[in-house]
C-alpha positions in Angstrom: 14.4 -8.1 13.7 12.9 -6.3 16.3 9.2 -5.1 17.9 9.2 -1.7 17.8 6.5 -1.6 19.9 6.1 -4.0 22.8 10.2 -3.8 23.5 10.3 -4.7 27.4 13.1 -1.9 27.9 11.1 1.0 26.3 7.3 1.6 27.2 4.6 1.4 24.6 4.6 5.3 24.9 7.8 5.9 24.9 8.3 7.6 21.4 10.5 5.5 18.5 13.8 7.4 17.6 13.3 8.3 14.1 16.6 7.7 12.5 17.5 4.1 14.0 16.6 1.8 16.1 17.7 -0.2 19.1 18.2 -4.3 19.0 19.9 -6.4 21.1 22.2 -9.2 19.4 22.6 -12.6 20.2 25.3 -11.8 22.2 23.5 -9.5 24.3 25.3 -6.1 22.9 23.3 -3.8 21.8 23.5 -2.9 17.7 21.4 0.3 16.0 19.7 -0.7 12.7 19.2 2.7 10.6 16.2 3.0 8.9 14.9 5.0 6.1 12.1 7.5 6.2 10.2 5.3 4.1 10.3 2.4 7.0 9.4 5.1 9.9 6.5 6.2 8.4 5.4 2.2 7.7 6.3 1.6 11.2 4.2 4.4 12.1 1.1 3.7 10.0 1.2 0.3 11.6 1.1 1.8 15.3 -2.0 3.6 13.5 -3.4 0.7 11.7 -3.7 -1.3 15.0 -4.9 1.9 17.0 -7.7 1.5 14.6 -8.6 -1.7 15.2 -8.5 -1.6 18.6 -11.0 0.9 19.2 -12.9 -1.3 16.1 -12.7 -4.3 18.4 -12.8 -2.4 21.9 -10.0 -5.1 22.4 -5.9 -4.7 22.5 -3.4 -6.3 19.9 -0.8 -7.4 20.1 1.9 -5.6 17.8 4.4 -7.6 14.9 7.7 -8.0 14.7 8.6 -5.9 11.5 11.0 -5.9 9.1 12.4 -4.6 5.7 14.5 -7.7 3.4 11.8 -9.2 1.9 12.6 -9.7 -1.7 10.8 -10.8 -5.2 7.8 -9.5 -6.3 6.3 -9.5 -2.8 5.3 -6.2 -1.3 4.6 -7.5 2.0 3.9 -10.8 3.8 2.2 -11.6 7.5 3.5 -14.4 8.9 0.8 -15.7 11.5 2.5 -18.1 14.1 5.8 -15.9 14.4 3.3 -12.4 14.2 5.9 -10.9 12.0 5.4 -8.4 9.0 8.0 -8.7 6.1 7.7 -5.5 3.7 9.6 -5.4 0.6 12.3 -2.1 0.8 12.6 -1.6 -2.7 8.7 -1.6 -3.8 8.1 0.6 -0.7 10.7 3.5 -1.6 8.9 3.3 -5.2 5.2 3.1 -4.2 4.8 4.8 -0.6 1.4 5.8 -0.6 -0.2 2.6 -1.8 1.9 1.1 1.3 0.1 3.4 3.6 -3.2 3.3 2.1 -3.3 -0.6 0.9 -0.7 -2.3 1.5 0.0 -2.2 5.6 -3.6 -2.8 6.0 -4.1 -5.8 4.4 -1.2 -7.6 6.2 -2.1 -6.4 9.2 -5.5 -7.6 8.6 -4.4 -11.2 8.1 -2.5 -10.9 11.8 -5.6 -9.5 13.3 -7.8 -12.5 11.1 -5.5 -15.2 13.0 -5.6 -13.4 16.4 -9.3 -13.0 16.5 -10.1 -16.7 14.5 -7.2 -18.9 14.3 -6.4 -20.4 11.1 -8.6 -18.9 8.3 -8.2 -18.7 5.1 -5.7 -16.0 3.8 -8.3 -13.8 1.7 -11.5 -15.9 3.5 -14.6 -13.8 4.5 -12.7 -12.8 7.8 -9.4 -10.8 6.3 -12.4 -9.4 3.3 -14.6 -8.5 6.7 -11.5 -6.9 8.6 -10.5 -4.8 5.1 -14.2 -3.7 4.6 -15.4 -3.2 8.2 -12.3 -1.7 9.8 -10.0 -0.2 7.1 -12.9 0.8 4.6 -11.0 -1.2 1.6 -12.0 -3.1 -0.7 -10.6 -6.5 -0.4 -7.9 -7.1 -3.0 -5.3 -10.2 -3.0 -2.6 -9.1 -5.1 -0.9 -5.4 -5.7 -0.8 -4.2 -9.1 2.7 -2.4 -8.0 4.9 -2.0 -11.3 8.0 -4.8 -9.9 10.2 -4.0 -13.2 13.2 -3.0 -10.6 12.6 -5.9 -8.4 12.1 -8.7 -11.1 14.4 -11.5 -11.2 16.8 -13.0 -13.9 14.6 -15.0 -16.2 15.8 -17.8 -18.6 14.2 -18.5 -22.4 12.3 -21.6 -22.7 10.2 -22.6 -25.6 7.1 -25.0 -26.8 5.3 -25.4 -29.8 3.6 -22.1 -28.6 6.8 -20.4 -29.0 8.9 -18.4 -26.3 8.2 -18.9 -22.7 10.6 -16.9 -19.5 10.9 -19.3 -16.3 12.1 -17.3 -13.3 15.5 -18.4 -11.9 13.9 -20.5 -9.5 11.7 -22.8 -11.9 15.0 -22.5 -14.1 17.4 -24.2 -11.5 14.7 -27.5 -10.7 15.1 -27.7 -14.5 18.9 -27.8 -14.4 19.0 -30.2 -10.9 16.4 -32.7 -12.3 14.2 -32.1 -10.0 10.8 -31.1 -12.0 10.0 -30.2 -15.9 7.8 -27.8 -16.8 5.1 -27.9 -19.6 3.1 -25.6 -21.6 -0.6 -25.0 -20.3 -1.5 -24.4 -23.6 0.4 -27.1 -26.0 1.3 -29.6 -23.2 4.6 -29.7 -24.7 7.6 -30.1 -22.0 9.9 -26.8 -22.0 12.9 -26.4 -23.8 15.8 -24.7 -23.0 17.1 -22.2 -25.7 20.3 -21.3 -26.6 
């Protein structure tokens, strides 16, 4: 991955190239990652995003690693300690305006939560104060995004309630011994079916 924004080489004014980026290897070469219009105009509604919070905050930020493999069901994740955003390519191509408008800000918001707070609680009062105050949003935990193209295999399972779909995660524990699963309703343990 690479910060597109605090590289050492290229100045924080320095505009990005809009058709690929620059990222050095392990081996020190130098290898250009193309990127899709979709994932400039994230990149650049992050750079906005945090432009907006600094003058918020009257107070500089420092600016994530990004990058575009998640997978699932996840449209985006923050991860704190590493200050990294993971967006998910294939929800963003389908859904690029509830990126811009929803989704960008409330990772960002949990970056800016652990940089002004420490360790908080992922959708505590500070991430709901940061989407209120500084975005204008109102705090939501979870996208309502239609993930039909992104959804895993699922396996058939049944109880005395009838059929139940484990993903392929839950399904494979099942099939190395290491958990069973039971109904919430019933209590019966899961079956597999033919």
């Amino acid at each position: 991955m690479f910060n597109f924004f605090r590289s050492p080489k290229v100045p924080p004014s320095a505009p990005i190239k809009p058709d690929s980026a620059k990222k050095l290897t392990s081996k020190g070469s130098i290898k250009i990652i193309k990127q899709t219009n979709e994932q400039i105009q994230i990149i650049e509604r992050i750079e906005q995003a945090y432009c907006l919070a600094e003058a918020f905050f009257n107070r500089s930020f420092t600016r994530p690693e990004i990058g575009f493999k998640l997978r699932g069901k996840s449209a985006g994740t923050a991860h704190l300690q590493e200050n990294r955003l993971r967006f998910n390519p294939v929800l963003l191509t389908e859904n690029i305006e509830i990126f811009h408008q929803e989704v960008v800000p409330h990772e960002i918001c949990h970056l800016i939560a652990y940089q002004l707070y420490g360790r908080v609680k992922p959708h505590g009062r500070e991430w709901q104060g940061l989407m209120a105050q500084v975005f204008k949003l109102k705090p939501s935990t979870t996208h309502s995004l239609n993930v039909s193209s992104v959804k895993g295999k699922s396996f058939s399972y049944s109880c005395g309630c009838g059929p139940i779909s484990l993903t392929i995660r839950r399904h494979n524990k099942v099939v190395r011994g290491e958990t069973k699963y039971r109904c919430r309703r019933c209590k019966q343990e899961l079956t597999k079916e033919n």
